[in-house]
N, C-alpha and C positions, 0 to 999 in steps of 0.2 A: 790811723791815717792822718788827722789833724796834728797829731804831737811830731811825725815823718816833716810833715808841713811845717811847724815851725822851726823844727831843728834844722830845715834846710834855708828856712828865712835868716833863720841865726846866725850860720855860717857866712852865707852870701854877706849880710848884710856885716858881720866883722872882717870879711875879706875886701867888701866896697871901704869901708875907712880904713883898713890898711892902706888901700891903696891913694887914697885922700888924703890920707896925711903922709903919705913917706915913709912910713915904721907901721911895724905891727901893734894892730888897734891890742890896747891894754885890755879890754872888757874878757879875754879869752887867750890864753898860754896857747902856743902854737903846738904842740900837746894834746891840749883839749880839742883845737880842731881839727886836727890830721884822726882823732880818735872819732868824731863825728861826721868827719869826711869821707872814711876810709867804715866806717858804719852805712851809711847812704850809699856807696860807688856799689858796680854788681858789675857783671861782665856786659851784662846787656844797656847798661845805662846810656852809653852813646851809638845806639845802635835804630836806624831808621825804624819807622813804626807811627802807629796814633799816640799821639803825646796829649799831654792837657798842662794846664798852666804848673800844677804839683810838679811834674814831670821836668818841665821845662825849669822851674826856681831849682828841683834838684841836681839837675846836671850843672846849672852855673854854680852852685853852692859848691858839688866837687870841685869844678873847674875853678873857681874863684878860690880857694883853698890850696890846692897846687898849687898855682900861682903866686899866689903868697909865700908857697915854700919856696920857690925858683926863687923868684926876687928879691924876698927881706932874710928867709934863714937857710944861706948856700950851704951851710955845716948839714944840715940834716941831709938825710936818705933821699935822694930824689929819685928813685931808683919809679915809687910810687907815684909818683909827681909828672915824670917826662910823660907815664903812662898812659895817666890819665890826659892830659893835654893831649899827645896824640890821637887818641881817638875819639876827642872832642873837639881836634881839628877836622879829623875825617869824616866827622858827622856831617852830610848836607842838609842844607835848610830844603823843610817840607811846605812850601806854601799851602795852606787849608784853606777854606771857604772865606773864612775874613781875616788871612793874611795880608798885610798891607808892608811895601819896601820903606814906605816912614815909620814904623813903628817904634816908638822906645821904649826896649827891652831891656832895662840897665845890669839884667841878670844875666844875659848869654851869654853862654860858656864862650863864644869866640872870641868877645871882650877880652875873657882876660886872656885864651892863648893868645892874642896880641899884644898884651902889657908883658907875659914870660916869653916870648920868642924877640922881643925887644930890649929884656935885661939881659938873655942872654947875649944877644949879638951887643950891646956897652960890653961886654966881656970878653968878648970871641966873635967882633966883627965880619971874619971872614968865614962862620958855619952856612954853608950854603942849603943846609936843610932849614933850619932858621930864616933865611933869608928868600927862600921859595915859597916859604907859609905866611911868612909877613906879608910878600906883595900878594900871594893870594888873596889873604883877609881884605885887600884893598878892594878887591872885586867882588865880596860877597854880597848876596841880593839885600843883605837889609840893611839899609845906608847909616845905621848909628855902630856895626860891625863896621863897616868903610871907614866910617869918618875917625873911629878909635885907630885902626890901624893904622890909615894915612897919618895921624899924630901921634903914634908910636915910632914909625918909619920915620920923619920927619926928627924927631925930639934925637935922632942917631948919629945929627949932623957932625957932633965935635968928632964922633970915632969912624963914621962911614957917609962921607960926604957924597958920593959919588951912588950911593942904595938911596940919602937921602934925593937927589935928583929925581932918580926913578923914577921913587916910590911917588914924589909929586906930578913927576910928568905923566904919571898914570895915571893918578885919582884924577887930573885936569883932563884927560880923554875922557875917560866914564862921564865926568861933569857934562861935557861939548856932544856924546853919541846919541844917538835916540837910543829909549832901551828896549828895541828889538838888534840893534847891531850889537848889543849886551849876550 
């Protein structure tokens, strides 16, 4: 259990500097972690349920890992990849006992489907499946999923200026609503 635990800290944590820096962090061949990715994912992996933190670092660790694959190596099989992203976007947040909407959780999988549903649309600005998952992420209950999305959505301006709008004139509602009208 502890070695599951770090191979998913591993990944995450080489998918978080990929994406820090722009290019695929060196410490790990993209290779090596679609083979540790694709070790960790299961059918049930983004699937509602009692979670615990293991649980949670591994689902971002897939999720951060896709990700990686959308955005820095478009040559590979994404075939694996949209997959996974999909059903890490359709995963809803469980709020539990000491869920809190400020929490920073630099590992959730929403995270990154918001960084790959943003290089997609730089690519193919008019995917409107793309484009209905991004402004969802804006609304998600834990405000550091919002705030990534809103500055993925945002960052679209030079290819879809008219999504970037939106996407702001949205996250400024959520900002102005009480969150019971949430």
């Amino acid at each position: 259990e502890g070695s599951s635990y770090l191979s998913a800290f591993g990944l995450f944590h080489w998918a978080d500097k990929s994406f820090e820096q722009g290019a695929l962090a060196e410490n790990m061949s993209i290779d090596q972690a679609l083979v540790g990715a694709t070790a960790l994912d299961r059918p049930d992996l983004f699937q509602s349920g009692e979670g615990d933190d293991q649980l949670s670092m591994t689902r971002g660790a897939v999720a951060g890992v896709a990700a990686a694959v959308v955005v820095f190596a478009p040559g590979e099989d994404r075939s694996w990849a949209e997959d996974v992203l999909a059903r890490a976007a359709d995963l809803a947040e469980e709020p539990g006992p000491l869920w809190f909407a400020g929490s920073q959780i630099a590992w959730h999988q929403a995270i990154f489907v918001a960084r790959a549903a943003a290089a997609d649309l730089r690519r193919n600005p008019d995917d409107q499946a793309k484009i209905q998952r991004l402004l969802a992420l804006i609304t998600h209950p834990l405000e550091c999923v919002g705030l990534e999305a809103t500055a993925q959505i945002i960052s679209l301006w030079a290819v879809a200026p008219r999504l970037a709008w939106e996407g702001l004139r949205l996250a400024l509602q959520l900002c102005i609503s009480e969150p019971d009208d949430r």
